[in-house]
C-alpha positions in Angstrom: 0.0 0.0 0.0 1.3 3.2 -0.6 2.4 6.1 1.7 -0.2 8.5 2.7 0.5 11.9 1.3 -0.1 14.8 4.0 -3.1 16.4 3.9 -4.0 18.7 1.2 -5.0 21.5 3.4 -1.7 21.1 4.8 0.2 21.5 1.4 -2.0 24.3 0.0 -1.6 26.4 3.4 2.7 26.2 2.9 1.9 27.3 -1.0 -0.8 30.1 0.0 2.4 31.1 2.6 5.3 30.9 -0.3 3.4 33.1 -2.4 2.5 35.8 0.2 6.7 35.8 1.2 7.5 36.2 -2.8 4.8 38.8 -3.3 5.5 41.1 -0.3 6.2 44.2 -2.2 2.7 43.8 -3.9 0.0 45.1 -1.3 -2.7 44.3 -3.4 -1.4 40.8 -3.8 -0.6 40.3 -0.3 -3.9 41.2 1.0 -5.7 38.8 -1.4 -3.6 36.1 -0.5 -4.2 36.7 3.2 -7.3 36.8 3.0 -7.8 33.3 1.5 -5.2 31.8 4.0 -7.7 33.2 6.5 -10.8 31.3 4.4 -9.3 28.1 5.8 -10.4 29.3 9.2 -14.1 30.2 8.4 -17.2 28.5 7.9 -17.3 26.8 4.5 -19.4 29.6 2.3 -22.1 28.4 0.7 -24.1 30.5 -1.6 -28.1 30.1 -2.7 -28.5 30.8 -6.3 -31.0 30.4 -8.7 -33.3 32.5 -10.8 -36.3 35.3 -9.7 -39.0 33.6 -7.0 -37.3 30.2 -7.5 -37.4 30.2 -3.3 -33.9 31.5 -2.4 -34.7 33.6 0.9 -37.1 31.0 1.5 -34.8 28.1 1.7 -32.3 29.9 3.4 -34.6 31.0 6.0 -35.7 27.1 6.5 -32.1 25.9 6.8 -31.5 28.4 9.4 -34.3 28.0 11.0 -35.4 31.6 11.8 -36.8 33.9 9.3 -33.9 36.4 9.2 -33.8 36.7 5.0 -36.6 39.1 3.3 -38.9 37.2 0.8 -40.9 40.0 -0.9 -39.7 41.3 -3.6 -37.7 44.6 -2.1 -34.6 46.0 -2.4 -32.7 44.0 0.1 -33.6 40.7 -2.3 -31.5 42.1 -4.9 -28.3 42.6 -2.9 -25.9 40.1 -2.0 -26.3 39.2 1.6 -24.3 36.9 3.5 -25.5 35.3 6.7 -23.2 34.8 9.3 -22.7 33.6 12.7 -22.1 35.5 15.9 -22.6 36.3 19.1 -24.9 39.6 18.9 -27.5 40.1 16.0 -25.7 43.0 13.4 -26.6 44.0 10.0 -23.3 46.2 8.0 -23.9 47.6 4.7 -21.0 47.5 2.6 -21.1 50.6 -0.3 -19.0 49.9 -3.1 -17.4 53.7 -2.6 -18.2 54.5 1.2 -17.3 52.6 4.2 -19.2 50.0 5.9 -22.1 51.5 7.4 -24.5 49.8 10.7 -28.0 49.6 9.8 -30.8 48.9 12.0 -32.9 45.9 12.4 -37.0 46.0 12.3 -39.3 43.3 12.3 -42.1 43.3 10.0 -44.3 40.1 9.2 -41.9 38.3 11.2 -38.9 38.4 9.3 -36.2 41.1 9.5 -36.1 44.2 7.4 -33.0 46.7 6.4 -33.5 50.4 5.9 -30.7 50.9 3.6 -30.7 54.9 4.1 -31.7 55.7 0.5 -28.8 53.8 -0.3 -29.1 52.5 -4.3 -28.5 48.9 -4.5 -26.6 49.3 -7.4 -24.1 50.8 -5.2 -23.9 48.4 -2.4 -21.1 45.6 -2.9 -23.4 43.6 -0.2 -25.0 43.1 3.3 -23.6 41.3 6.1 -26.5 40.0 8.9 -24.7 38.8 11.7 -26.4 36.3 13.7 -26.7 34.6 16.8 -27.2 30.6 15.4 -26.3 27.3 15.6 -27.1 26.2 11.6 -24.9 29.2 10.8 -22.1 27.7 12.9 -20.9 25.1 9.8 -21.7 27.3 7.1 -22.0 30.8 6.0 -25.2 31.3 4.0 -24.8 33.9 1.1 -28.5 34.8 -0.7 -27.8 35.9 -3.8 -30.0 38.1 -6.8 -32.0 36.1 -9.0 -30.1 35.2 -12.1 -32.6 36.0 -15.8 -34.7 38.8 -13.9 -36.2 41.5 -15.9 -33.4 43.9 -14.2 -30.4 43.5 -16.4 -28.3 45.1 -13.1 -29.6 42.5 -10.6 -29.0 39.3 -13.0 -25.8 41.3 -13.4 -25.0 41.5 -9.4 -25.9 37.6 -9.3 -23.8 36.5 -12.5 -20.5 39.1 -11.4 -20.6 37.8 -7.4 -21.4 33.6 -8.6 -19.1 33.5 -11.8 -17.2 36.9 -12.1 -14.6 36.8 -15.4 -11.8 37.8 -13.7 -11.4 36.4 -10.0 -12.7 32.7 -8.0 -15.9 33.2 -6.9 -16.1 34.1 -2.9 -18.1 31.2 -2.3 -17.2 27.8 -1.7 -20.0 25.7 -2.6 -23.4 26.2 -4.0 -27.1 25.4 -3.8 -28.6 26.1 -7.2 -32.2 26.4 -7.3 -34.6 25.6 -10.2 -38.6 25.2 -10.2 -38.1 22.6 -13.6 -34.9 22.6 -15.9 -34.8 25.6 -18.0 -32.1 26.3 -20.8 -31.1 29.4 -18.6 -30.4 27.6 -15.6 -27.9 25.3 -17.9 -26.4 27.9 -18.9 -25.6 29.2 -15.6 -24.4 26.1 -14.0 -22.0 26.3 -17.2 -20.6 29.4 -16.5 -19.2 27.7 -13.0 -17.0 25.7 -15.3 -13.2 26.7 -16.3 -11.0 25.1 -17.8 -8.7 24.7 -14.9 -8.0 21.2 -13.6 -9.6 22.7 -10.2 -13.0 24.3 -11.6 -13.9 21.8 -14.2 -15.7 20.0 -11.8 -19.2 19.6 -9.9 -18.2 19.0 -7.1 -19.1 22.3 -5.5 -22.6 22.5 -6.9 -26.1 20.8 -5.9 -29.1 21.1 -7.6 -32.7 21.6 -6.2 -35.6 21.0 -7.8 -37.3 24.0 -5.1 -40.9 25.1 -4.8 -41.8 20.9 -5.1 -45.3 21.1 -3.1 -46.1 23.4 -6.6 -45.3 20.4 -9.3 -48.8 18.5 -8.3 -51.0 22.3 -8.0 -50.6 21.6 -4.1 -51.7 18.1 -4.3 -50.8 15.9 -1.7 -49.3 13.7 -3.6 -46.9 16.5 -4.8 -43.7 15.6 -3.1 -44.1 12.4 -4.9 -44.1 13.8 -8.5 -41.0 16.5 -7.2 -39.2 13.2 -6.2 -39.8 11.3 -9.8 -38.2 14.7 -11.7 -35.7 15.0 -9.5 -34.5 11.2 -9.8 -35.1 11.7 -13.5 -32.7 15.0 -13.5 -29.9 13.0 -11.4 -29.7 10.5 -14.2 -29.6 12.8 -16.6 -26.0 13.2 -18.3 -25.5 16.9 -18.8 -27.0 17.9 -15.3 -24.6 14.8 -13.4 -21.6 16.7 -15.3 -23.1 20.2 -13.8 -23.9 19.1 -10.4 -23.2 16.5 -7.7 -26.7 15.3 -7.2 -30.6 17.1 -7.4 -33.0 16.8 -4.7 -36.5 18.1 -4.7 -37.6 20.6 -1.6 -40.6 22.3 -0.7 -38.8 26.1 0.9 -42.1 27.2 2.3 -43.3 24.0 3.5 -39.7 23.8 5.4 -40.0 27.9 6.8 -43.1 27.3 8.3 -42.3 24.2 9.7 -39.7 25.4 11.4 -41.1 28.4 12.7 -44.8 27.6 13.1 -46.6 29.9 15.3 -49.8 28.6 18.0 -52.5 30.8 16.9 -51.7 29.1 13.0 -52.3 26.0 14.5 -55.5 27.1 16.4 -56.6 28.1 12.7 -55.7 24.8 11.1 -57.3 23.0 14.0 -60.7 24.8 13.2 -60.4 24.2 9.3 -60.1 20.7 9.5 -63.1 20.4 11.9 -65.4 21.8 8.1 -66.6 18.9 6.1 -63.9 17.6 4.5 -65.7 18.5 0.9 -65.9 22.1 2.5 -62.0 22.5 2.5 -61.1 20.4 -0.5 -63.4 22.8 -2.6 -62.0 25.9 -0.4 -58.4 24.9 -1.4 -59.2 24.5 -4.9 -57.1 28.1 -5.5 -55.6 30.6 -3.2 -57.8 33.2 -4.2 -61.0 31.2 -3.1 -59.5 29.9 0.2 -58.6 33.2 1.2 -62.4 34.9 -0.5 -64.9 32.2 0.7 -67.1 33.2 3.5 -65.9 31.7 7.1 -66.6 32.9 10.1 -63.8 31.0 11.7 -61.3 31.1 10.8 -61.5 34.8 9.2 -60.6 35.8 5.8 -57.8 38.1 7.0 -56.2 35.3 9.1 -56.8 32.4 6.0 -55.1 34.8 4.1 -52.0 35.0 6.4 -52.5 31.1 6.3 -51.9 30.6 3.0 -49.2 33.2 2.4 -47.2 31.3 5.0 -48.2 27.7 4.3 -49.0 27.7 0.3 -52.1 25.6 -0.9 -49.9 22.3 -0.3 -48.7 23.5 3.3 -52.8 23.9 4.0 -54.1 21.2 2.6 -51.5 18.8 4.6 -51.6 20.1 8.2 -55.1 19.9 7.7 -55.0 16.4 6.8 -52.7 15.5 9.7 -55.2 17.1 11.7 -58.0 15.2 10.8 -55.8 12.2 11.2 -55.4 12.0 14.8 -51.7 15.1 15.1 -53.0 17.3 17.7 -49.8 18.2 19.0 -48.5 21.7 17.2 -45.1 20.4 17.5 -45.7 17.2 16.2 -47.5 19.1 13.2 -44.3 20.8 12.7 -41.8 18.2 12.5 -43.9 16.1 10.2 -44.1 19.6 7.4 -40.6 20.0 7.8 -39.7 15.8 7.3 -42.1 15.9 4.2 -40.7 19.2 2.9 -37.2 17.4 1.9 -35.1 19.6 4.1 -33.8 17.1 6.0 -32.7 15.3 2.4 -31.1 18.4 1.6 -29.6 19.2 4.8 -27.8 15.3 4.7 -26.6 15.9 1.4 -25.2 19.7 2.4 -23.5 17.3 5.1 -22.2 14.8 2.8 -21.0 17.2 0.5 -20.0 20.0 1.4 -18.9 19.6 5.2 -17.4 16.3 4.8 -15.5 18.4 1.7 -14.5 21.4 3.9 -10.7 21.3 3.7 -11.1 20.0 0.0 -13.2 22.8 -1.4 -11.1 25.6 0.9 -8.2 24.3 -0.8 -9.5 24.0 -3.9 -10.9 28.2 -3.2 -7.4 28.7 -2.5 -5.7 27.2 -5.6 -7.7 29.3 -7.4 -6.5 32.4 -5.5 -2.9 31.8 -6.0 -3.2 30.9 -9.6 -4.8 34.5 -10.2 -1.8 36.0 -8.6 0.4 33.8 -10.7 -1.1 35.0 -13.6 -2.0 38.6 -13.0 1.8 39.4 -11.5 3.9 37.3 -13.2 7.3 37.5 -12.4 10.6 35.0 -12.8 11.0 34.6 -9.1 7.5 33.1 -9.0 8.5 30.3 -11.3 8.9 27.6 -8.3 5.8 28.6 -7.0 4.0 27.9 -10.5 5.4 25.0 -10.4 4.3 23.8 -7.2 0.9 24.9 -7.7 0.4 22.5 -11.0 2.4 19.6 -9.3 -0.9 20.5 -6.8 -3.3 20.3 -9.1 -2.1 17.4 -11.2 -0.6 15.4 -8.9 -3.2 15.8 -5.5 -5.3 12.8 -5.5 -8.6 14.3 -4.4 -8.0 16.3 -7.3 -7.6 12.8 -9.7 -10.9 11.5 -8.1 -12.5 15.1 -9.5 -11.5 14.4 -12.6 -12.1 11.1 -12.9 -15.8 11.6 -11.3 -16.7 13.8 -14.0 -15.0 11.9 -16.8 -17.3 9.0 -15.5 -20.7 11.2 -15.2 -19.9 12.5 -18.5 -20.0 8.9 -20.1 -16.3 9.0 -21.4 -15.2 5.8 -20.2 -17.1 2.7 -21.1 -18.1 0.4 -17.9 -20.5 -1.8 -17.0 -23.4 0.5 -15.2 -22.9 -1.0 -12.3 -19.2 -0.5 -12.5 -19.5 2.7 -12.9 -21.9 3.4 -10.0 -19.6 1.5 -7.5 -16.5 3.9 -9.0 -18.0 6.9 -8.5 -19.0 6.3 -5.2 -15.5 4.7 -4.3 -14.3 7.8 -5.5 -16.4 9.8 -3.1 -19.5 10.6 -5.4 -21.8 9.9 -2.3 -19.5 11.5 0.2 -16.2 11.6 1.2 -16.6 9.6 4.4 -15.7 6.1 4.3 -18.6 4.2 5.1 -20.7 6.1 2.4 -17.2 5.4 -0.1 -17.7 1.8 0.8 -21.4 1.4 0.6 -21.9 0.8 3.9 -24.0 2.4 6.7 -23.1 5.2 8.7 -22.4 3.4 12.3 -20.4 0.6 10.4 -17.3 -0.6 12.7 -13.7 -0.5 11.6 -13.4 -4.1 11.0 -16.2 -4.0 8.7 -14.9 -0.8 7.1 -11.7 -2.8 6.6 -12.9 -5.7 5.2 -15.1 -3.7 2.3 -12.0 -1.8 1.3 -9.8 -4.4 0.7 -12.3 -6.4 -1.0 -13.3 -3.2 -3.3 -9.5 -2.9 -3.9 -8.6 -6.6 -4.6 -11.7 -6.3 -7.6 -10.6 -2.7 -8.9 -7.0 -3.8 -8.8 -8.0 -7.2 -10.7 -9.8 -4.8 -13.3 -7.0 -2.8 -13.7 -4.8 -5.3 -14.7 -6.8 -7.7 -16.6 -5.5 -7.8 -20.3 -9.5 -7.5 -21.6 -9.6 -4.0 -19.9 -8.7 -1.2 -22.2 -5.9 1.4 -21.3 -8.7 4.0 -20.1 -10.8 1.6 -17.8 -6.8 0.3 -16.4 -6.1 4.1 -15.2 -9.6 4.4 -13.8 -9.1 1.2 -12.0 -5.5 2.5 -10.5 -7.4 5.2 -9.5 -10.1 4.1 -7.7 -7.6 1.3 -6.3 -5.8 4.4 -4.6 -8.8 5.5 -3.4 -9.5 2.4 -1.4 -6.2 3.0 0.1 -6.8 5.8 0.9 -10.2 4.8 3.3 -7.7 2.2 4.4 -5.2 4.4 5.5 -7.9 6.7 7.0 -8.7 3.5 9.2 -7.7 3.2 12.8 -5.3 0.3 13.4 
């Protein structure tokens, strides 16, 4: 077995170093290098994109479990706006030409609001809400514009902050968001892509199929249909070679779950005590639930109901109801396990955390090679060296590569093969008991045993004389990978 190499984190942090020491005379240089060493010690960023009312706020909002991002259609929603935690609850506006100014916090419907001082957006760089929470802990939410809005300048903001032409992008993952598979959002999970052995890969991208409860017109069979698409998208070859995986989520289903309120209870409670033909012909549109004439609950309140809960959101909890759920907190945890958060929230886990040092590292490549290039200089030779040897010699980097020459159907395998590769090769997750197959709480013997038998049938393919010279190197690969969960194993 061969020797473990040190940890790429580790190797990336002495390059990130090098560089700043060889560019010392070059302030701007220096600064931008810094700040990316300091990236290593910060949340992994992760950034919610997607186009105009596709659920961005929404989502956000349910992953953090507090309604802390607007949702109407103000000014704040076309602003980037990162989410961060901290002790104290903050809000900084950052103008592209001014300094960083405090703004104060309201509430209004429940969620927060900015007074941005008669502050253009088109002059703001972003906002920065600061905090106080535990889901913000792991990762640093950043709500970005919708991408293909009628405003040229807020697609603009979006497209310059997610995939700007002449920097990395500050984030270092994201969740893209899409209601069905449009040409547009194609095109913008394209534009992630570089030709740079780092960037040409999806490994920092996840697709969601969002606003799911709308797919079946609020049926309650909705969740069902979201879950066929989204299955059907995953196998999909051009949207496997954009993004690691899609999975289907109902935002406002989630958001109320999570922050359901008593007296929205009390009103569900009462709904579901009509004749069950009452409400079904009530929730035939939002207009008529919110229109029909109720003494109880009131029109006002129904109308509140359905804003926060959606025809889908109604229609369920009432149906809980009826079933026997009288417990509000029950209620809730059943819309937010339905809603497909907690699908989402595994798969942020699997990854993205799991990925952490990988995609810091990656973030960081990125930095130094726009240094490299932007200032180059004949003392900085070594340093571009170092930086490909990185890049083309780092195995997580290979098993990038490799994942996406699979996904992209370049390398002719059995399909079962090919499934088992790409999640020896950390498809499913970096850990090894989802490399392996295996389930999460699997012991280190068994952990063992799976790896050498996964390498003892990769390394037989690789040297079989029927395999061809492609599926040998993919074999050799996925061969170190095994080694690699091996050498990850205690002894």
């Amino acid at each position: 077995m061969s020797t473990p190499a040190p940890p790429l984190g580790s190797v990336v942090r002495v390059l990130l170093r090098r560089t700043i020491e060889a560019y010392q005379d070059s302030p701007q240089a220096v600064g931008w290098l810094q700040h990316n060493l300091q990236r290593f010690e910060e949340p992994l960023r992760v950034a919610i994109a997607g186009k105009v009312k596709a659920g961005k706020s929404t989502l956000l909002n349910a992953l953090v479990g507090e309604e802390i991002a607007p949702t109407d259609a103000g000014e704040c929603t076309r602003v980037v706006t990162w989410y961060i935690d901290a002790q104290i609850p903050k809000v900084t506006m950052f103008p592209r030409a001014a300094p960083p100014q405090q703004l104060t916090i309201n509430r209004a419907g429940g969620g927060l609001s900015f007074d941005l001082r008669g502050t253009p957006v088109e002059e703001l760089e972003k906002l920065e809400v600061q905090w106080p929470s535990q889901n913000l802990r792991a990762q640093t939410l950043i709500d970005t514009p919708g991408i293909a809005s009628l405003s040229a300048d807020t697609s603009a903001r979006a497209g310059a902050f997610l995939a700007p032409e002449d920097a990395p992008t500050q984030a270092d993952a994201v969740v893209y968001l899409m209601r069905h598979l449009h040409a547009t959002d194609v095109r913008f999970l394209e534009s992630f892509f570089d030709q740079g052995v780092a960037r040409a890969t999806p490994i920092n991208t996840i697709g969601v199929l969002s606003r799911a409860d709308e797919i079946g017109v609020g049926r309650l069979d909705a969740l069902t249909s979201a879950r066929r698409i989204a299955r059907r998208y995953r196998a999909d070859d051009k949207i496997r070679g954009l993004c690691q995986t899609v999975v289907p989520v109902a935002g406002l289903l989630a958001q109320t779950g999570r922050t359901m309120r008593q007296h929205e209870f009390t009103a569900l409670t009462a709904l579901a005590a009509l004749p069950r033909s009452d409400i079904e012909s009530m929730l035939l549109s939002a207009d008529r639930f919110s229109r029909t004439e109720l003494d109880t609950p009131d029109a006002e309140t129904r109308a509140k109901l359905m804003e926060r809960f959606g025809l889908f959101g109604v229609r369920l909890s009432t149906t809980l109801i009826r079933q026997g759920m009288t417990d509000p907190n029950t209620i809730a945890s059943e819309l937010v396990k339905r809603s497909g958060l907690d699908e989402l929230r595994s798969v942020l886990v699997t990854q993205f955390a799991e990925r952490r040092d990988l995609l810091k590292a990656r973030s960081a490549l990125l930095a130094v090679d726009l240094v490299l290039s932007r200032e180059p200089r004949p003392s900085a030779a070594p340093l571009q060296a170092e930086l490909e040897r990185i890049l083309a010699g780092a195995h997580e980097f290979a098993e990038l590569r490799l994942l996406s020459t699979l996904r992209a159907g370049a390398v002719k395998l059995p399909k079962e093969a090919v499934q088992e590769a790409e999640r020896l090769l950390g498809g499913d997750g970096g850990a090894p008991a989802a490399r392996l197959g295996l389930e999460p709480d699997a012991g280190p013997q068994e952990l063992w045993d799976a790896a050498i038998d996964a390498a003892g049938r990769w390394q037989r393919r690789a040297e079989s004389p029927m395999s061809s010279r492609a599926v040998s190197d993919v074999a050799r690969l996925v061969v170190r990978s095994c080694e690699g969960v091996l050498a990850s194993l205690p002894r």
